[in-house]
N, C-alpha and C positions, 0 to 999 in steps of 0.2 A: 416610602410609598405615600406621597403627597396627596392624593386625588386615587376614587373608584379604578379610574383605566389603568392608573400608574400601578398599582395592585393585580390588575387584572392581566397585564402585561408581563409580568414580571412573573409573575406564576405561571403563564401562558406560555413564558420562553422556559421559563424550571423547564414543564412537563415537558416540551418540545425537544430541548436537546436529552430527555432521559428517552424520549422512545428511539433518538437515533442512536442510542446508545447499547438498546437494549436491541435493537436490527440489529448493528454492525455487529454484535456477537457473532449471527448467523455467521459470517464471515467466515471466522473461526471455526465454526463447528465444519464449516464444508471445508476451510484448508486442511483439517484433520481428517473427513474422510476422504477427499481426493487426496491427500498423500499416503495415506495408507492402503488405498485401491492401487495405486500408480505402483506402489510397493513391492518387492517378491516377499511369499510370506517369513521369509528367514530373519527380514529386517523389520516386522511390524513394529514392535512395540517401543525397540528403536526410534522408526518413525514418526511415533503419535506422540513420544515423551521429548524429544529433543523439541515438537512444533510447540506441545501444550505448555511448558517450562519458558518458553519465551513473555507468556501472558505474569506470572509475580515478577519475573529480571525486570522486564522493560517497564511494571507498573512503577516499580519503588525505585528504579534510575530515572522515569520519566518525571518521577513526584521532588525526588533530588535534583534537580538538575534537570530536566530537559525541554522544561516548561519554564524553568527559566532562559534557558538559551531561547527559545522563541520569542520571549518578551525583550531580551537586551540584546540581540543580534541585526534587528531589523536594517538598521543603519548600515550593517556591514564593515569590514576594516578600516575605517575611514574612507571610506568612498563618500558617504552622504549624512549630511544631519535629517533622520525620520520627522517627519513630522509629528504632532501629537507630544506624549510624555510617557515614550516607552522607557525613561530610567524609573518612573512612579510604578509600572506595571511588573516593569524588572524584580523592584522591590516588592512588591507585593507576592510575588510567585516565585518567592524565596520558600523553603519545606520549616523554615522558622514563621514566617508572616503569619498575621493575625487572620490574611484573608481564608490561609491553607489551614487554619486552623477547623475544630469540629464543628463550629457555631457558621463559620463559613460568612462573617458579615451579615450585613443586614441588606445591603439595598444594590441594583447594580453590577454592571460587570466585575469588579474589583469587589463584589462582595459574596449576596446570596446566589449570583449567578455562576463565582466562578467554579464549586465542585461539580456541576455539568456540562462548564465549556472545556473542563481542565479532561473531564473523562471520557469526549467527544475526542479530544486531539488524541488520549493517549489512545483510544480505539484504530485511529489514523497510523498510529504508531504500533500498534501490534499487525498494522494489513502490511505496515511495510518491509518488517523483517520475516511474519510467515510469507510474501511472497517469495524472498530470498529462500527459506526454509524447503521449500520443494526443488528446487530445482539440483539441490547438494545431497541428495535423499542415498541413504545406502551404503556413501564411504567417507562422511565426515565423523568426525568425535564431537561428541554431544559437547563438551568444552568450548571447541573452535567454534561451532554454531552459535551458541550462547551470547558469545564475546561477539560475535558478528551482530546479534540482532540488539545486545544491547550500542553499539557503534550505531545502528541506521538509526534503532527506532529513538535512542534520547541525545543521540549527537547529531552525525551528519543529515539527518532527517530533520529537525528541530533546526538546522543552521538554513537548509532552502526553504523552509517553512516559514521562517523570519525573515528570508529577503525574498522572496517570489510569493507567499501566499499569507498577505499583510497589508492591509490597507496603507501600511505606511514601509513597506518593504522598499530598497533601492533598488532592487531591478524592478520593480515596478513603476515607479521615478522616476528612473534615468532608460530604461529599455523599453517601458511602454508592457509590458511581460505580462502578459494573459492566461490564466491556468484555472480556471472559474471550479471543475471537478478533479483538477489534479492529476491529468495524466503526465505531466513532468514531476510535479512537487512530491508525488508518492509512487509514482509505477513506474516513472525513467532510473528515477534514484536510486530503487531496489533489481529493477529490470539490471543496470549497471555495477550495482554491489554483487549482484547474483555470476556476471559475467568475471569481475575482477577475482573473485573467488575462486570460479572454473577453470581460469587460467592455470591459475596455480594448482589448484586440487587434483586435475586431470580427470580421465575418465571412467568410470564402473570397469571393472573387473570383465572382458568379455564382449566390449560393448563396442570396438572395432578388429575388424580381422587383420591379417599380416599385412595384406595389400593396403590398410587404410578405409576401405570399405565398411560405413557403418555399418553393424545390426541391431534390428530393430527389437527390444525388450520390450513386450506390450503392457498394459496393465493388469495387474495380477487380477482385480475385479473391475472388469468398467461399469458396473451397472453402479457401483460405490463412487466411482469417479464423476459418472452422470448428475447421481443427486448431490453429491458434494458443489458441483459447479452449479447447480440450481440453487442451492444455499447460498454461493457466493451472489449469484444473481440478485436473488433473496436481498442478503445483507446488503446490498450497493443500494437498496431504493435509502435507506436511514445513513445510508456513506453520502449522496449524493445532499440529502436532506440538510445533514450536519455541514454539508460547505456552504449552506446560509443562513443568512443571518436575519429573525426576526425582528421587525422593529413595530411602534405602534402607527408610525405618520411619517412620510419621508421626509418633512420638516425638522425631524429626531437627528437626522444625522448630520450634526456638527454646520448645519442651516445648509450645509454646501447643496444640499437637493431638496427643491422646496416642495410645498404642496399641502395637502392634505387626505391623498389617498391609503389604505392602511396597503404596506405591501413587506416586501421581505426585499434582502438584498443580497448580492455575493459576499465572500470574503474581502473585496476590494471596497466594498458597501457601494457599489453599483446596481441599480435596481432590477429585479427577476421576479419570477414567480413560481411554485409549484405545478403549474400546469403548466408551462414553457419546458419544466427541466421533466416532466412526467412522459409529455408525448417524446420530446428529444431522445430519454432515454430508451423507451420503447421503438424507435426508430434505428438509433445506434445499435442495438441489440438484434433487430431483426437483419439490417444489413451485414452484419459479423458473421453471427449465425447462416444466412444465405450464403455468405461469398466460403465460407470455413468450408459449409455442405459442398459446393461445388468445386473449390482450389483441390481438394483433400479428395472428390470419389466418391462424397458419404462416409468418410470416417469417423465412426460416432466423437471420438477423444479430439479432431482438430474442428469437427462440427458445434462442439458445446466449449470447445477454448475459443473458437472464432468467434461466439459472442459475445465472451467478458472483453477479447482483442476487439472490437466493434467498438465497446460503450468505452474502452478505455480510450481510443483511437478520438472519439470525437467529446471526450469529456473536456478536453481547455477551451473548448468554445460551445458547448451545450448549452447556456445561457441566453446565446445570443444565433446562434444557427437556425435556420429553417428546420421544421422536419425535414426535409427531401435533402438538403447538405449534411441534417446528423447521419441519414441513414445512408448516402453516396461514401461520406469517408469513414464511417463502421467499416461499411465493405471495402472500402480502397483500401485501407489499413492492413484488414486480416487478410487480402491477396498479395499486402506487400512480407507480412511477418511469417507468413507462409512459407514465401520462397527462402526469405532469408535465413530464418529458422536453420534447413537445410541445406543451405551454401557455406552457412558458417561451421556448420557439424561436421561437414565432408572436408573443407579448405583447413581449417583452424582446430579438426579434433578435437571440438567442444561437448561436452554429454550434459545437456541440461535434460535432467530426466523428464519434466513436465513441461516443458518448453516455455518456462516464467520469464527467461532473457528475452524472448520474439514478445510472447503474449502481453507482458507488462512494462517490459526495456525499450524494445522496436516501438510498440505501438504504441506509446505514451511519449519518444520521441517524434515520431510522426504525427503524433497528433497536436504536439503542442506548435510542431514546425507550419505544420499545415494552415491552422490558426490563424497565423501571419500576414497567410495571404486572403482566406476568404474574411477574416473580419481587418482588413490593409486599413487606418487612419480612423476605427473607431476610437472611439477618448479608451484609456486603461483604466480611469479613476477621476469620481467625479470634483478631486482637486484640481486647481489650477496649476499649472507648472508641469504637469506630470508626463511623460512621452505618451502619443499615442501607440497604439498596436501598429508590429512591422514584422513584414517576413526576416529581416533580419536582428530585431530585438526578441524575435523567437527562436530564432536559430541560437542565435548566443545564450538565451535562456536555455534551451534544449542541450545544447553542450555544456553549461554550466550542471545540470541536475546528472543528466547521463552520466559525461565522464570525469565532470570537478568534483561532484559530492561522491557521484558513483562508485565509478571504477577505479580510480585513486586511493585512496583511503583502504578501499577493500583487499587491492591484489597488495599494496604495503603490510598491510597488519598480514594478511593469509602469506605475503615470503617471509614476514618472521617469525609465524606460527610454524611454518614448513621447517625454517632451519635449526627448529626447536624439537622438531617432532610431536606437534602437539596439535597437526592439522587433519593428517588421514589417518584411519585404523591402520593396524596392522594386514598382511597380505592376507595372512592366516585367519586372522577373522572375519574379512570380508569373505572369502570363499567360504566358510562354514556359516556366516551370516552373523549379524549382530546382537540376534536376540538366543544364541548359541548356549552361552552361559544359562539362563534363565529359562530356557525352555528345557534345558537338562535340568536342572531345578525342579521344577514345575513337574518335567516325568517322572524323576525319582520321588518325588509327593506323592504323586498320584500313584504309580506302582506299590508305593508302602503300603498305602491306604487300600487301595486294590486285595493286596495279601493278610493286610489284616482283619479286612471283611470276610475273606475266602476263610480263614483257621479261625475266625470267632461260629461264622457257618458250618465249618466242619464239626466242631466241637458242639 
């Protein structure tokens, strides 16, 4: 810390990414009670313990390993030399480096900065496997779940995160690839894990009749679902936060963007501002929500998922969208995942219990596709050389996140977990429920204790 500001700055971005850190918890706390609302009570604690068990797996494989794959993958398999000195950052976010150590450095990204940039991504990384975690709710094995969420959130999550959402990422490069809040880089990716999985997993016990005709299994409490998805709301303002990047002077950033206005930037280090992504977001949000209220009838559960579908729908171009275009494809989004939701339930016998495949899959492909066209031939990155944005360097980014990092990876590992037997419960425990064991437990406790209240009172 050379100079007042340089101090000032530096402390400024500490506190900065610790409060999106300390939001996106919210996250969390609403994916655990919207899956345990969405839940029958037979499989609560099931529920709450397979989602909340994800948060130490994915910290200590993200801190092993998955944050360095973000730093050394940027490049891609030889596709492109990144620019910068991602093999220096590589080294650095090794679980040996001095920088990961307790002292954490002294100055700088690569120093005192990185134990709050490193526990911003892995927050990124627990949204992308509990999204997966709802929609499998009821007849996976806390095992199989596990091994899923550590695959997204310090593997295949961490490998699209260094080539789509990297200032020096190759499809950024070479495609022009735009994802400013991440509806490809984190809610195609799991939207698509979540789908590869259900292929294979099959569907709840019950949950289509003989003829193929789905039935509908409501929410065991939606008033827990309501505030859970208000949580999640909640957490997105410190999700949306954490995808930029404070600086002190846009001269800061590698000269490539001059000036001297103090501002903040994307993850691309293209310039933005919290009131750009403040209204946008509130915009996105309200379009989701309207279009969810009216696709649905007023259904409260596709009413309050239509507005996280909205903000996710228009988070790859948030940055740079009018209000009136974040909040047209909010709404266009949640009328399109709407339908699909239920096209693919009835054709392809899918059960995603909270509907995470449409809500984060759909509308995060649609949104990144969408992109393409209203932001057509803006710069992607304010280096030289770099492709501009195209409807078709987002299509291909959108099927790269979807089904290359997606669905791939996910329906392989879940057919060899299946021919292991180590994917669904058994018959017998799904129909008695999951928390079967432990709730007889629990009674037999409590009836001891009952009777030996009742013969201490007698006596």
């Amino acid at each position: 810390m050379d100079t007042d500001i340089g101090a000032l700055t530096i402390v400024f971005t500490e506190f900065y990414y610790w409060i999106t850190v300390a939001l996106m918890f919210l996250i969390h706390v609403g994916f655990c009670m919207y899956e345990v609302g969405a839940s029958r009570v037979k499989n609560h604690m099931h529920t709450l313990m397979k989602n909340s068990m994800l948060i130490p797996l994915v910290t200590i494989t993200w801190f092993l390993f998955g944050w360095w794959i973000y730093w050394a993958f940027a490049g891609g398999p030889g596709i492109t030399g990144p620019i910068g000195h991602p093999v220096d950052f590589a080294v650095a976010s090794t679980p040996w480096a001095q920088t990961m150590g307790p002292n954490l450095g002294a100055d700088g990204l690569g120093g005192r900065l990185t134990g709050v940039f490193w526990a911003a991504f892995l927050l990124f990384a627990w949204t992308a496997a509990s999204i997966v975690s709802g929609a499998v709710i009821e007849r996976i094995r806390k095992f199989a779940f596990w091994l899923f969420a550590i695959l997204i959130g310090s593997v295949t999550w961490s490998i699209d995160a260094a080539w789509g959402w990297s200032y020096n990422g190759w499809m950024v490069e070479l495609l022009g690839y735009h994802d400013a809040y991440a509806s490809g880089v984190i809610h195609a990716i799991a939207g698509g894990t979540a789908l590869g999985i259900l292929v294979v997993l099959g569907p709840r016990i019950g949950k289509f009749a003989k003829d193929g005709t789905p039935r509908d299994i409501p929410p065991h409490n939606p008033w827990l679902v309501c505030i859970g998805l208000f949580l999640i709301y909640t957490g997105f303002w410190g999700f949306y936060v954490a995808c930029n990047v404070p600086v002190a002077t846009t001269g800061y950033i590698d000269g490539m963007i001059t000036g001297a206005t103090q501002t903040g930037t994307t993850i691309y280090l293209t310039p933005t501002t919290l009131s750009a992504i403040t209204v946008n977001f509130l915009m996105s949000l309200s379009g989701g929500m309207m279009a969810g209220y009216m696709v649905s009838r007023g259904d409260a559960f596709w009413t309050y998922s239509g507005g996280l579908a909205g903000i996710i729908t228009a988070s790859a171009g948030n940055d740079l969208y009018h209000p009136i275009q974040a909040f047209v494809i909010g709404g266009f989004g949640t009328f399109i995942i709407y339908k699909l939701h239920f096209w693919v339930e009835r054709k392809f016998k899918v059960d995603d219990a909270v509907g995470a495949v449409a809500v984060h899959g759909y509308a995060g492909f649609i949104g990144v596709f969408v992109a393409g066209f209203v932001l057509w031939g803006h710069p992607s990155s304010p280096y030289e050389g770099f492709a501009v944005i195209t409807p078709w360097g987002q299509f291909a980014g959108a099927i790269i996140m979807f089904w290359v990092l997606g669905f791939i990876p996910a329906f392989i590992v879940a057919k060899i977990l299946q021919s292991m037997d180590l994917l669904r419960i058994p018959r017998e425990v799904e129909l008695l429920g999951l928390d079967f064991d432990s709730q007889r437990a629990y009674d037999a406790a409590h009836a001891e204790v009952r009777s030996a209240e009742q013969a201490e009172h007698g006596s």
